[in-house]
N, C-alpha and C positions, 0 to 999 in steps of 0.2 A: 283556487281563485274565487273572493266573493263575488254578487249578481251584478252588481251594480259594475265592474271591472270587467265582467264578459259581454253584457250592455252594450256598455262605450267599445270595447274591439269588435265585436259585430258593426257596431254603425259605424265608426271609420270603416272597416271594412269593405263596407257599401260606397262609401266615399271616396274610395281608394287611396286614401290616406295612410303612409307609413304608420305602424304602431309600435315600433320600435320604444319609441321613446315611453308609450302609455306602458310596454310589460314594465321594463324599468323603474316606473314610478306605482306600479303596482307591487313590485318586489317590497319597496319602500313602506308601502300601508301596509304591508304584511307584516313585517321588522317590529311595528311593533303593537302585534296582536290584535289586527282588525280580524273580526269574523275567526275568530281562534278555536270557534269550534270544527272548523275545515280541517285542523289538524295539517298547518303548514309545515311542520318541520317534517313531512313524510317529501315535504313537495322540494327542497332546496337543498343545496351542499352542502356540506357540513366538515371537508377534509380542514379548515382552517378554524381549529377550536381554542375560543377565549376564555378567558379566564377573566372574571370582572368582579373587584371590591365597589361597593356602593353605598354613600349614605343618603336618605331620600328624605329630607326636613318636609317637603311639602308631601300629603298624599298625591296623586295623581298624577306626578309629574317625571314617573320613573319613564314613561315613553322618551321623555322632551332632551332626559337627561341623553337619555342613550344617542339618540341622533344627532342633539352637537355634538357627541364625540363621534360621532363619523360611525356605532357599532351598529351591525346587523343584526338581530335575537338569534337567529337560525343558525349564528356560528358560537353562541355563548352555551356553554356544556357543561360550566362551574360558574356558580355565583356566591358571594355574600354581601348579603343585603343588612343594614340597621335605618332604623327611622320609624316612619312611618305610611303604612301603604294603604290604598281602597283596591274595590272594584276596576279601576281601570289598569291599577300596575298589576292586580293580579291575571289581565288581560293576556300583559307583556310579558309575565312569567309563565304562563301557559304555551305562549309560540316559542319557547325556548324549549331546545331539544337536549331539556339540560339533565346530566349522572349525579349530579352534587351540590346542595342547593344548603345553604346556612346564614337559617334566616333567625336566630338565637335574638336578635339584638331588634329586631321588629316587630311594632305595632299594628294589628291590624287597626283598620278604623272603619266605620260604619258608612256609606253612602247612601243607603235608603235603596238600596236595586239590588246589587251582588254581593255586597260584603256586610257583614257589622260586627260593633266591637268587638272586637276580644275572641272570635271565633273563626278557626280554618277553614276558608271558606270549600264547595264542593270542585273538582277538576280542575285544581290549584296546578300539579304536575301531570305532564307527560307521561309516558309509561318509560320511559329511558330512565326515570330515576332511579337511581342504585342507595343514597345517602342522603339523608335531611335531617337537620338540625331546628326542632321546630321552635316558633318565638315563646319565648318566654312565660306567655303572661296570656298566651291563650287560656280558653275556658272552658272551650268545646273544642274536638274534632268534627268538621262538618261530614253531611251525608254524601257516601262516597268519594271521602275525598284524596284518596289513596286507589281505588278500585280495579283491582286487576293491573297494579304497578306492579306486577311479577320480577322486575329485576332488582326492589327493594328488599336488602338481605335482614336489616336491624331497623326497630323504631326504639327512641325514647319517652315517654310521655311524660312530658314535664308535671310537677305535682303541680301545678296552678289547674289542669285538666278537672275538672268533672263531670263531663259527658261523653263519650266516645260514639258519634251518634251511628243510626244503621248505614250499611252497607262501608263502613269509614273502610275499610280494609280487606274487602269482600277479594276472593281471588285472587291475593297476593304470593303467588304458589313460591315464590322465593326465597318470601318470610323466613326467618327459621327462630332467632330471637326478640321477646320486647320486655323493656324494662319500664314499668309504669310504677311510676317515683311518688305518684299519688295513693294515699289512702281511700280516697273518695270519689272513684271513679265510676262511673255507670257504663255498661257496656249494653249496646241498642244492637237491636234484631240484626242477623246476619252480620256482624259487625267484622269477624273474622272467619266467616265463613271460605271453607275450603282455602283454607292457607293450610295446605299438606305438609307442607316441609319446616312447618312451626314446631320446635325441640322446647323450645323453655318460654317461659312467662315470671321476670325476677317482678318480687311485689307480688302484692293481691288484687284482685278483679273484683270489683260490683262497688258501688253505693248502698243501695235500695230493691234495683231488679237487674239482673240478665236477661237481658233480650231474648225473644226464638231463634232459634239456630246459630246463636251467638258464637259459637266455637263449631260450628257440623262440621265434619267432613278434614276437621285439623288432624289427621291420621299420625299425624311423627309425638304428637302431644302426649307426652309418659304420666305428668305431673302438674297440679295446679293449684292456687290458697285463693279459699274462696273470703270475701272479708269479712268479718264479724258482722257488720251493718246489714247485709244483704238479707231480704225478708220473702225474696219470691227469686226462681227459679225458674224460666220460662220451658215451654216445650221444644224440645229435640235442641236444646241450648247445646249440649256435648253429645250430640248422634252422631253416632261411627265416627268416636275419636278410637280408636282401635288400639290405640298402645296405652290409653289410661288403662292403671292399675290399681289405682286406689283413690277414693274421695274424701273430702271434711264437709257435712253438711253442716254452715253455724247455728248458732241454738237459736237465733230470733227467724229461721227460714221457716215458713207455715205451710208455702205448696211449692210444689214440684210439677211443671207442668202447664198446659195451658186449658183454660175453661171453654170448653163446646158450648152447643145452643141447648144441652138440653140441662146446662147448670153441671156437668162433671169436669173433671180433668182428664183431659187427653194428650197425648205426647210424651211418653217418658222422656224426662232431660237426659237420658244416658241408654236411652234405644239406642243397639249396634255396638254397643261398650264391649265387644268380644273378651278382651282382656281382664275386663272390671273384676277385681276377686275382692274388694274388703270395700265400705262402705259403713264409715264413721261420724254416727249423728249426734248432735252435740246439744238438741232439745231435751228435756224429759219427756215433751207431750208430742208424742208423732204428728206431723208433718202431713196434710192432707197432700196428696198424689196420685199418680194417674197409676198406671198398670207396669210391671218391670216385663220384658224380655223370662228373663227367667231366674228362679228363686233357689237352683242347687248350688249354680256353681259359685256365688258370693257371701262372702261371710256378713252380717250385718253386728255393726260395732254402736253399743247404747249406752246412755248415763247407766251410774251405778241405783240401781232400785226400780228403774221403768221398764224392765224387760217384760215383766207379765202387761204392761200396758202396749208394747208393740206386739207382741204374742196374740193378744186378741184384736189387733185391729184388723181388717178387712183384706187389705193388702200386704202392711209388714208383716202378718202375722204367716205370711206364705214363706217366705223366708226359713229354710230348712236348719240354719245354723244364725243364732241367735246371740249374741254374747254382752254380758255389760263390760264397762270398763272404767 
């Protein structure tokens, strides 16, 4: 219950004035997503679940829409949505304790507070989500805007995506597949951090950088394409993915890793890679990087004719099995 609602029933209270009727009209400002960061739908029933098609021409009037039809949010658990939405109907989508949410056919739109164009804004759903269908024509994933949705099994990312910012996906241990339809995606710090039960990744990952700790901690993660564009490699990006077994580093990547205060790189990207056995780079000229775990148990895969140039570098040259290809 927001302040302003425990307020008013304390001073009736005093006044000995029934409040029957104030809880009732507070159920109502909840409906649709006043103070939604209270996390209502923990607070109300939900045994009677609807199911609602909607088209929203105007932004901000998905509240208005839903109470002339007499609905409650707390009972809506599947929605699809087309039009156009802000800041305030993503209000009303947030007090919805909704499994199923397809919003393919909507625009975000900018208010200058909570939302702007074309980007998923943050704490958009519930943790009840299990399925979304994201709009179309996003640009960005905002920050955290998935975060510890544990009971979402699959994402899509639409190719209009090219930013997946940090924390978007952080904790979603349910995860298990995502198909990012884009070639030109970025993925920001912790972005999928600790999604354990993440099996596949269809498509390739990165723009420019991966993020730190972009994938830590994704332990079920066998296999990954990393995309040609990508030029940087953050630190501890794939730490203790424990069932990777093999890497493609692309030829335009320069470092691996993240830079300390004393001008080094620090963080191996693939610290905790237990499994790691082959590591295939696709520069000629090595790759400035931080320090590896350890140089027996993986094979290191090079262009044809740069081997004596990894051989004597600093680091790759520790590397016990050496191969071109």
């Amino acid at each position: 219950m927001n302040k302003k609602i425990k307020n008013a029933v304390n001073y009736l209270k005093n006044k000995k004035i029934k409040i029957i009727l104030l809880l009732a009209l507070s159920v109502g400002f909840y409906s649709c997503g006043d103070d939604a960061e209270d996390n209502p739908t923990s607070d109300f029933p939900t045994e009677d679940k609807i199911s609602i098609e909607q088209h929203v021409e105007q932004p901000g009037t998905l509240c208005d829409i839903l109470e002339a039809a007499g609905i409650e949010t707390y009972n809506v658990h599947k929605i699809k949505l087309s039009g156009f939405i802000n800041g305030n109907d993503v209000s009303v989508i947030y007090s919805m304790p909704l499994e199923d949410a397809d919003l393919s056919d909507v625009q975000i739109v900018g208010d200058g507070l909570s939302t702007s164009d074309n980007i998923l804004p943050s704490n958009l759903f519930n943790t009840q989500i299990k399925q979304v269908a994201l709009p179309k024509t996003i640009i960005e994933i905002g920050k955290e805007a998935f975060e510890k949705c544990n009971n979402l099994t699959s994402i899509v990312i639409p190719n209009s995506v090219t930013s997946i910012n940090d924390f978007a996906f952080y904790g979603c241990s349910g995860l298990t597949s995502i198909d990012i339809q884009s070639d030109n995606c970025d993925v920001g710090g912790y972005a999928f951090k600790d999604c354990s039960s993440l099996i596949s990744i269809k498509g390739s990952i990165g723009r420019g950088i991966i993020g730190s700790s972009a994938f830590e901690g994704c332990s079920s993660l066998s296999a990954i394409n990393i995309s040609e564009t990508v030029h940087q490699i953050s630190g501890n990006a794939f730490k203790n993915c424990t069932s990777l077994t093999s890497i493609t580093i692309p030829q335009k990547v320069s470092s691996l890793g993240i830079w300390d205060l004393d001008n080094k790189l620090a963080k191996n990207p693939f610290s905790g890679c237990t499994a790691l056995k082959e590591i295939h780079i696709k520069g000629s000229n090595p790759p400035k990087t931080a320090s590896f775990d350890t140089y027996i148990n993986i094979t290191l895969y090079v262009p044809t004719g740069s081997k004596e140039a990894y051989k004597s570098h600093s680091i790759w040259g520790k590397f016990h099995s050496i191969i071109e290809e």
